[in-house]
DSSP file (Angstrom, degrees, kcal/mol; ACC not computed):
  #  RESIDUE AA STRUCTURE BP1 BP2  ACC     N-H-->O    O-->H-N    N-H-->O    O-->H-N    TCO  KAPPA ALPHA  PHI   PSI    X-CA   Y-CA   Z-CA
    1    1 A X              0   0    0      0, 0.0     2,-0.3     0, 0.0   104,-0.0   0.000 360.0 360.0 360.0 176.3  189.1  142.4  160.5
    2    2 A X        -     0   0    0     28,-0.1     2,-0.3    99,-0.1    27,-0.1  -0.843 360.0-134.8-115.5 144.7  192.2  144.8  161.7
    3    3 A X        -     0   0    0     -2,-0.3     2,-0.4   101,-0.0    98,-0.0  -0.687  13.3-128.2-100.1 125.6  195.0  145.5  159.5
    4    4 A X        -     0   0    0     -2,-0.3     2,-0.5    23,-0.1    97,-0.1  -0.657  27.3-171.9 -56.1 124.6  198.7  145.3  160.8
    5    5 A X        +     0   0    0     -2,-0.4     2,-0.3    92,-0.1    20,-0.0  -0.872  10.1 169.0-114.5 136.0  200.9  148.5  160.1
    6    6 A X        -     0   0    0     -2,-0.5    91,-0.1     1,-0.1    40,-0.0  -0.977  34.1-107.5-151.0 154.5  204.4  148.8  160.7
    7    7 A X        -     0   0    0     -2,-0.3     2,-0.1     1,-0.2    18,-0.1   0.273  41.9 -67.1 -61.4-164.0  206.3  151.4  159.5
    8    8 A X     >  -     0   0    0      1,-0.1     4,-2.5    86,-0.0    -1,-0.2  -0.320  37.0-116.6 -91.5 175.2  209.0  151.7  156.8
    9    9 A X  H  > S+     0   0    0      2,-0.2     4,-2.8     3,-0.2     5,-0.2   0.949 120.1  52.3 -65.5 -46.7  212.9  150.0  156.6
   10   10 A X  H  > S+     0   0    0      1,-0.3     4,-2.0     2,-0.2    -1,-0.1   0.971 106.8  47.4 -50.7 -73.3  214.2  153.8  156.7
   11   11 A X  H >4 S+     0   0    0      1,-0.3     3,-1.6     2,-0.2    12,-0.7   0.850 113.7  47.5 -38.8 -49.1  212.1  154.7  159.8
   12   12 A X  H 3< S+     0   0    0     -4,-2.5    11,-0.8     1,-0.3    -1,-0.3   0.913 109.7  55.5 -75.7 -23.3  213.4  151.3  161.9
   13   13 A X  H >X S+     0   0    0     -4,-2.8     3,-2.6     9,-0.2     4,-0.6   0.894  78.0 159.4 -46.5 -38.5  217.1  152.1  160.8
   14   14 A X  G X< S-     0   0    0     -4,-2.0     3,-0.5    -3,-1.6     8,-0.2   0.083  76.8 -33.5  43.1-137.2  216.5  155.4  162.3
   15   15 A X  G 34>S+     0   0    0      6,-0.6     5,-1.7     1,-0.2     3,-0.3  -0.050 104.5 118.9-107.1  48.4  220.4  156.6  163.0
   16   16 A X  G X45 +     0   0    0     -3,-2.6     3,-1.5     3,-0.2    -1,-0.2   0.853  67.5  61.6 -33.3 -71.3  221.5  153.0  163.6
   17   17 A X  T <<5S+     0   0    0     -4,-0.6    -1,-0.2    -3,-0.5    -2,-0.1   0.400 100.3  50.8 -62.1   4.6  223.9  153.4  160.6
   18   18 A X  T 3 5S-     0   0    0     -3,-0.3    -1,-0.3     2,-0.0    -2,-0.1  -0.219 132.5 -97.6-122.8  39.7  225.7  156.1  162.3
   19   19 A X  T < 5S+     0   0    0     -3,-1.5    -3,-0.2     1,-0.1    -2,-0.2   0.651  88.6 121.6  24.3  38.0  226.1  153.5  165.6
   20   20 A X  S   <S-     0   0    0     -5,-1.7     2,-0.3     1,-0.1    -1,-0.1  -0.074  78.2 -73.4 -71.8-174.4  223.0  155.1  167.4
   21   21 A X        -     0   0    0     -2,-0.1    -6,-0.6    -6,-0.1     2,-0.2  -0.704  46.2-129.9 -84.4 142.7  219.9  152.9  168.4
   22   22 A X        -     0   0    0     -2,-0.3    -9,-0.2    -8,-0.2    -8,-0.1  -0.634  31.7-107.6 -87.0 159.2  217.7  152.0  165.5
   23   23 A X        -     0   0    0    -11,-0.8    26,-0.5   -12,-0.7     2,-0.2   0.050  25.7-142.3 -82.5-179.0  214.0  152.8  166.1
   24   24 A X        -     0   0    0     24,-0.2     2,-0.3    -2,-0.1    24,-0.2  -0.810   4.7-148.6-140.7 162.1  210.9  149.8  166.9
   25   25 A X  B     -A   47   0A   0     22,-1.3    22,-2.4    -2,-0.2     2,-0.3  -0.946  20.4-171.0-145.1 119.7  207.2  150.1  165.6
   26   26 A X        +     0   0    0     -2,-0.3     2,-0.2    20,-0.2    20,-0.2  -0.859  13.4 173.8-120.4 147.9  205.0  148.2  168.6
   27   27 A X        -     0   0    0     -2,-0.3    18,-2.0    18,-0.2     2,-0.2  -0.770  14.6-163.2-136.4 174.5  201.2  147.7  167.4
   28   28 A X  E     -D   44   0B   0     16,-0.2     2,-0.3    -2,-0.2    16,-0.2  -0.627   8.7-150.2 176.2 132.4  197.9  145.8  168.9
   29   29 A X  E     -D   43   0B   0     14,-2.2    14,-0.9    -2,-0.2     2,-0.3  -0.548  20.5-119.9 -69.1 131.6  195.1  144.9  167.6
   30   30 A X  E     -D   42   0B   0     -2,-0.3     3,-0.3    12,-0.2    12,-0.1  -0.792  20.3-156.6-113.7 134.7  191.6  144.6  169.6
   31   31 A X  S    S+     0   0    0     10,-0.6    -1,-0.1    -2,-0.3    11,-0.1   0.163  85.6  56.6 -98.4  12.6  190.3  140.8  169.3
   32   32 A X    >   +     0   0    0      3,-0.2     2,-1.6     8,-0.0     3,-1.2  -0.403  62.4 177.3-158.9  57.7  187.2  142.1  169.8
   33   33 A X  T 3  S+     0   0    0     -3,-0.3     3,-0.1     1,-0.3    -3,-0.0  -0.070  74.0  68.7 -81.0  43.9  185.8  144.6  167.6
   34   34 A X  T 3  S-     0   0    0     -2,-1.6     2,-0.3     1,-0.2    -1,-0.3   0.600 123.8 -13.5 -90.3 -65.9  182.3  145.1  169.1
   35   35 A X    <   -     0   0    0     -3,-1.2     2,-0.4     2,-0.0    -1,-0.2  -0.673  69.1-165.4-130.9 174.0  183.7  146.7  172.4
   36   36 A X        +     0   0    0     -2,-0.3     2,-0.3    -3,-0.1     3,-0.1  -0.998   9.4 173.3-163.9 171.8  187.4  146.8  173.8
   37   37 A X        -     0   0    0     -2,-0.4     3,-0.3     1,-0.1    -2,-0.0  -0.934  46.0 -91.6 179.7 140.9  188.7  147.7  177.1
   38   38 A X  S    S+     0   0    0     -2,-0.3    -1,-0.1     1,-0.2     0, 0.0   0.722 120.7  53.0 -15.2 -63.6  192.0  147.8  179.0
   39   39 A X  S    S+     0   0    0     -3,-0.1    -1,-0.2     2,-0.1    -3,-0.0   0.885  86.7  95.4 -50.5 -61.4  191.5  144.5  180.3
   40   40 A X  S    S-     0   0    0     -3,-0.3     2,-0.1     1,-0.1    29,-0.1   0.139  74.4-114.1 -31.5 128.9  190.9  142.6  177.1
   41   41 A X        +     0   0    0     29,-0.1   -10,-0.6    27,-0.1     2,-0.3  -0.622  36.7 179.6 -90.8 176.7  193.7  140.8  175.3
   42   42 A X  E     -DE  30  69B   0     27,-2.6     2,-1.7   -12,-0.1    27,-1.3  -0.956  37.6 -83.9-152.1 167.9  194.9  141.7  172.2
   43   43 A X  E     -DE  29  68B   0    -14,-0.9   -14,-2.2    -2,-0.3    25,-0.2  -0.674  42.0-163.0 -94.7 110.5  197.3  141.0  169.6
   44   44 A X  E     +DE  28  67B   0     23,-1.8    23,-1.2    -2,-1.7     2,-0.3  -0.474  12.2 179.8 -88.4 114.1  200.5  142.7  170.5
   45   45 A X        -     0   0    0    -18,-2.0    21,-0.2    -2,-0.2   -18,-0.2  -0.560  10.3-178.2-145.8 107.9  203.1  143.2  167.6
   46   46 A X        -     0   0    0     -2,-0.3    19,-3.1   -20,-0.2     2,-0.3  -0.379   5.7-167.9 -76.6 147.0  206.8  144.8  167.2
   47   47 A X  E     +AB  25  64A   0    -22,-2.4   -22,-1.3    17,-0.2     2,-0.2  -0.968  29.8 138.1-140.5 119.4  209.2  145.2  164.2
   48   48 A X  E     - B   0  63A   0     15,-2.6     2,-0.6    -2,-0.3    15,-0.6  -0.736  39.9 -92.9-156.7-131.4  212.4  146.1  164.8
   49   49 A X  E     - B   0  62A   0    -26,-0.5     2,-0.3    13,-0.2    13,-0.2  -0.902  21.8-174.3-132.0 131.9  216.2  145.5  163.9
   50   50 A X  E     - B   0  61A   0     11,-3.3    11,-3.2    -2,-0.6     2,-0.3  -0.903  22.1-130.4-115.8 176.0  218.9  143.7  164.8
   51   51 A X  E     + B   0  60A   0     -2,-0.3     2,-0.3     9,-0.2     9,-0.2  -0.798  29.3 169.0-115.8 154.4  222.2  143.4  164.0
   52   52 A X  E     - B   0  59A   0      7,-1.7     7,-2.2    -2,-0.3     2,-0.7  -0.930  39.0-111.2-148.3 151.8  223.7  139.9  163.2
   53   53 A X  E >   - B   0  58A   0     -2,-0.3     3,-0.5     5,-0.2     2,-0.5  -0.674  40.2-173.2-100.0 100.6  227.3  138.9  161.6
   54   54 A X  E >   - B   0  57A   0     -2,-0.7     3,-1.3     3,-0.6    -2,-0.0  -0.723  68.1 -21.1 -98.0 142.7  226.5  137.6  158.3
   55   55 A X  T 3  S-     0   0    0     -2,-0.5    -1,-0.2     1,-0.3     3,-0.1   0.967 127.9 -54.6  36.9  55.6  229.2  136.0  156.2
   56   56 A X  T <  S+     0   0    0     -3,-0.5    -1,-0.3     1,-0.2    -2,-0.1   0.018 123.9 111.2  56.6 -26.5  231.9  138.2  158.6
   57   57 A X  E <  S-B   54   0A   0     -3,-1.3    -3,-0.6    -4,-0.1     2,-0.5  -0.328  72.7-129.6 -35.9 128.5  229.6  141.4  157.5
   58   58 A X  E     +B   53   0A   0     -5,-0.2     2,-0.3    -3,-0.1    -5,-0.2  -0.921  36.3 171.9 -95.0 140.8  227.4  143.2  160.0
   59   59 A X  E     -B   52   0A   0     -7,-2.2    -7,-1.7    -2,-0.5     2,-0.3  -0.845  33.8-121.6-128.4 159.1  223.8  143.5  158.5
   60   60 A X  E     -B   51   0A   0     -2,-0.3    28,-0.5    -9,-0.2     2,-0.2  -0.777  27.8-163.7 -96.6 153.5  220.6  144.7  160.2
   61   61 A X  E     -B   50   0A   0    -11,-3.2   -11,-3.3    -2,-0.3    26,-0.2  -0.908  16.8-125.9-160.9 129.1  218.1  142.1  160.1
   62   62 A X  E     -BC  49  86A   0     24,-0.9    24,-1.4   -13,-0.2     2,-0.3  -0.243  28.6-171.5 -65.3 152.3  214.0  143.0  160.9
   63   63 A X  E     -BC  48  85A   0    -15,-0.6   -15,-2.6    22,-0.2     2,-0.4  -0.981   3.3-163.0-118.4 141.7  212.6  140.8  163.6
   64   64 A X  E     -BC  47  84A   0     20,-1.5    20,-1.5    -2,-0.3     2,-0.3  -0.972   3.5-166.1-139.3-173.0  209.3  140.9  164.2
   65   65 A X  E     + C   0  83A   0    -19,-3.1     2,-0.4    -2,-0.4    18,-0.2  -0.808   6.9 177.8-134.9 146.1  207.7  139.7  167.1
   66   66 A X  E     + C   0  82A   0     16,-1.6    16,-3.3    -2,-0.3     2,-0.3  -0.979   6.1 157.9-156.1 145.5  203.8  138.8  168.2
   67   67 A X  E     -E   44   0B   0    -23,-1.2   -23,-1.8    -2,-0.4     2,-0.4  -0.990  36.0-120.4-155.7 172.6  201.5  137.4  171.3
   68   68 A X  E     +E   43   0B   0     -2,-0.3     2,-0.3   -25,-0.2   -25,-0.2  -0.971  59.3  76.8-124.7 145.4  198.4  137.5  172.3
   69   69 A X  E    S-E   42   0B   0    -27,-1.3   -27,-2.6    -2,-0.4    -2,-0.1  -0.977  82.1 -80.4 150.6-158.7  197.3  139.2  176.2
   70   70 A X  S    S+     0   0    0     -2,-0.3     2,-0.3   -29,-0.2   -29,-0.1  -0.106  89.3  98.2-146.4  15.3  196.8  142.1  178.0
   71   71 A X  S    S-     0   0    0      1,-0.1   -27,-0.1     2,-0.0    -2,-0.1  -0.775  70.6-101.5-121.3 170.6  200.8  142.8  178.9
   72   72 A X    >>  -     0   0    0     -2,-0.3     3,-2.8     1,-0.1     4,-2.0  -0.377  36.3-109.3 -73.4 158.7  203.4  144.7  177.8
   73   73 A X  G >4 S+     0   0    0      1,-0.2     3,-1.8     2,-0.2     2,-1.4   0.980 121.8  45.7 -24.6 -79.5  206.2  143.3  175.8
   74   74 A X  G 34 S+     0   0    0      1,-0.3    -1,-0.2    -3,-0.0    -2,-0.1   0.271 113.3  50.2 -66.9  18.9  208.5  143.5  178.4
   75   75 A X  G <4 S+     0   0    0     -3,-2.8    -1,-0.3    -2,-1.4     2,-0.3   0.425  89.2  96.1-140.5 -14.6  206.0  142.0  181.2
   76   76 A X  S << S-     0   0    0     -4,-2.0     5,-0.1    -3,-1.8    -7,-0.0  -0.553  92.0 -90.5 -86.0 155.7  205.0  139.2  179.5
   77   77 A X        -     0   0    0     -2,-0.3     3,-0.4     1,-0.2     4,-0.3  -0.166  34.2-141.5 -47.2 146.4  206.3  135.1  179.7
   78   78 A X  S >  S+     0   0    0      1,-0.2     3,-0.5     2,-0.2    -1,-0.2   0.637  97.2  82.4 -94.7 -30.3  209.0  135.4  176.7
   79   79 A X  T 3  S+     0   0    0      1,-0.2    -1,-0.2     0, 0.0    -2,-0.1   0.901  90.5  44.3 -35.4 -47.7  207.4  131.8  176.3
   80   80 A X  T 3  S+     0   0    0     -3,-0.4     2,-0.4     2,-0.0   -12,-0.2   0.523  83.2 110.9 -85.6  -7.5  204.4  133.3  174.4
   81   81 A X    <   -     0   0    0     -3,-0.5   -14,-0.2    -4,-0.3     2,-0.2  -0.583  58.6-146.4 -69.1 136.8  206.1  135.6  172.2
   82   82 A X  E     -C   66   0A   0    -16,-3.3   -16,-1.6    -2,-0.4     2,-0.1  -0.505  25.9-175.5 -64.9 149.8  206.0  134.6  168.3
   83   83 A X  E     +C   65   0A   0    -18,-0.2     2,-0.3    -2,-0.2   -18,-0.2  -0.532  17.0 169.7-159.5 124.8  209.1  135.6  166.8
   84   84 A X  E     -C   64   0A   0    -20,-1.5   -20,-1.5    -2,-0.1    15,-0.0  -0.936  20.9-138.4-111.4 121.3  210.5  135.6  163.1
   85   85 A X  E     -C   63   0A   0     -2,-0.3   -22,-0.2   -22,-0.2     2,-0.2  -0.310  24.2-175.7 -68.5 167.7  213.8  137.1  161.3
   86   86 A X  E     -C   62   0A   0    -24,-1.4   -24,-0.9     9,-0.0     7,-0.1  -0.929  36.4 -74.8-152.3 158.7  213.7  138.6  158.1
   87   87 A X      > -     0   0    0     -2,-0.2     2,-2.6   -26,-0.2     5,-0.8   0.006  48.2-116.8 -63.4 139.3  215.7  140.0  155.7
   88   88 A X  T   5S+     0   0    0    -28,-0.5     2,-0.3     4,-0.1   -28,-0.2  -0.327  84.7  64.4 -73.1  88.7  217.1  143.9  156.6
   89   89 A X  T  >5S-     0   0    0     -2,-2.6     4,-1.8    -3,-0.0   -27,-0.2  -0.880 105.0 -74.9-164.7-159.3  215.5  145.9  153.8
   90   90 A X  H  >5S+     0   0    0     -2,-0.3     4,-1.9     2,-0.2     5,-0.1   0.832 127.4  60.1 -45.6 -59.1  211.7  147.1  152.5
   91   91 A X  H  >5S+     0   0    0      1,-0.2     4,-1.5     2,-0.2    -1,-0.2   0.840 110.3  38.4 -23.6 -64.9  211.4  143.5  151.2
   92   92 A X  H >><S+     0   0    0     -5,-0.8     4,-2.8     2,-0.3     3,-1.1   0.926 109.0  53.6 -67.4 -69.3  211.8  142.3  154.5
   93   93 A X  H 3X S+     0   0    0     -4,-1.8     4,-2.5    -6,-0.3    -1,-0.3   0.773 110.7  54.8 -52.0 -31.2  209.9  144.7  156.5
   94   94 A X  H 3X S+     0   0    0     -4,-1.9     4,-2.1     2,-0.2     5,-0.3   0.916 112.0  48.8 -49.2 -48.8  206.7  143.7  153.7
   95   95 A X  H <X S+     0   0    0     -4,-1.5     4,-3.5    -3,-1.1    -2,-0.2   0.935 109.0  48.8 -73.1 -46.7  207.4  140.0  154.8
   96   96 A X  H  X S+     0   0    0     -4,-2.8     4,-0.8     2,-0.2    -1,-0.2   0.859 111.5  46.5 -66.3 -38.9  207.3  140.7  158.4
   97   97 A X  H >X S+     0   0    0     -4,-2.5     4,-3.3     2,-0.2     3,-3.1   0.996 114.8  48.8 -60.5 -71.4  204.0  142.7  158.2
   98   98 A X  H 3X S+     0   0    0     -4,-2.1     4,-2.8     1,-0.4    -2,-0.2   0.856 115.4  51.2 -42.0 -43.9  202.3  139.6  155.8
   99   99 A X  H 3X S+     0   0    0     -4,-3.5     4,-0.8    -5,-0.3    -1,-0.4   0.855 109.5  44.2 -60.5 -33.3  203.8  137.5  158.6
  100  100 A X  H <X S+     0   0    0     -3,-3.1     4,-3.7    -4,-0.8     5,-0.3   0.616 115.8  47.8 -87.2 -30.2  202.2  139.5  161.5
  101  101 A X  H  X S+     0   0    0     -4,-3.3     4,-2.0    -5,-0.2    -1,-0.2   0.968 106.4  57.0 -87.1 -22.1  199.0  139.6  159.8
  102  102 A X  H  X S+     0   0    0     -4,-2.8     4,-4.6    -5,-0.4    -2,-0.2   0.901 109.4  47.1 -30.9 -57.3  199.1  135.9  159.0
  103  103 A X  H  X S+     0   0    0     -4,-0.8     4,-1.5     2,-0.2    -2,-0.2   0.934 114.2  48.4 -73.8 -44.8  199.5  135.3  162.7
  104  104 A X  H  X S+     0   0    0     -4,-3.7     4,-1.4     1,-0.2     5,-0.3   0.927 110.5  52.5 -36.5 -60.1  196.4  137.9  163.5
  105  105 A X  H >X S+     0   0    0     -4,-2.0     4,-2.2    -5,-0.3     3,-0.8   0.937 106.2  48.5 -11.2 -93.1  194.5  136.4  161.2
  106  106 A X  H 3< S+     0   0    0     -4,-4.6    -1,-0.2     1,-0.3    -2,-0.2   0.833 109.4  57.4 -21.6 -44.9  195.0  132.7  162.6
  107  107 A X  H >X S+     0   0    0     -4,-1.5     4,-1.5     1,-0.3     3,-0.7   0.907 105.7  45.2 -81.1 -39.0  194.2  134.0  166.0
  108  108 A X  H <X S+     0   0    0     -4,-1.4     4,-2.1    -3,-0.8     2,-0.5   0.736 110.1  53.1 -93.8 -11.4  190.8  135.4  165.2
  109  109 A X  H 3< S+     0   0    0     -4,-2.2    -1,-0.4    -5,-0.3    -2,-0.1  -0.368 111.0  57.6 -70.9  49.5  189.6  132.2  163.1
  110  110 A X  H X> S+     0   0    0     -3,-0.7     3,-1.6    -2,-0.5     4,-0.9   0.306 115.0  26.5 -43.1 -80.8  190.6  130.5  166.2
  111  111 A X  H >< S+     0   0    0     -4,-1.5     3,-0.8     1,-0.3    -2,-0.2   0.928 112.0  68.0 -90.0 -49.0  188.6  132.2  168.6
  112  112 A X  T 3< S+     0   0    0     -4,-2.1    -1,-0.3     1,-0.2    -3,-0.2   0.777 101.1  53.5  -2.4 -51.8  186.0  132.9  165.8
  113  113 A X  T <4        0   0    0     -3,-1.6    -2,-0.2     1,-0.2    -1,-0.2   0.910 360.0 360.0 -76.6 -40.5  185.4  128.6  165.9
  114  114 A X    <<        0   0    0     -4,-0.9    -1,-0.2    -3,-0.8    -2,-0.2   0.819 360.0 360.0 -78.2 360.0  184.7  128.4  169.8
């Protein structure tokens, strides 16, 4: 089965903490590891940061985000994106990958049963 990777807390802080953009780490997965092709969907997954006011504090906090199909984030129904916070550190970014692979995972014992 295919592994999710996302990078580290550092990398998605990127220069955020000097009020620049923090970075994203977009992945996909082939649902179909005999052959693969353009066309084929596949399991699409981002980690990246936002910033939230928690308890009058601004924090970064990871989101990460998952669907399955054959479009870009940004071109696909916003219906079918998964999406989960997590807490803004290492921790967090660990949780969000465990989460991402959870949901990979699911999808091909899914289509594995038909």
């Amino acid at each position: 089965m295919g592994e999710v990777k996302v990078l580290s807390y550092k990398y998605l802080v990127g220069a955020a903490n000097v009020g620049w953009k923090s970075n994203s780490y977009t992945g996909s997965l082939s649902l179909n590891p005999r052959r693969h092709n353009a066309a084929d969907e596949e399991f699409k997954y981002r980690t990246f940061l936002i910033e939230k006011e928690i308890d009058g504090e601004k924090e970064f906090v990871v989101c990460a985000q998952c669907f399955v199909g054959n479009q870009s984030f940004d071109a696909v129904d916003k219906e079918k994106i998964q999406s989960l916070e997590f807490e803004g550190n290492d921790d967090g970014v660990e949780k969000a990958r465990q989460w991402l692979q959870d949901a990979f995972d699911a999808v091909m014992k899914e289509r594995s049963a038909l």
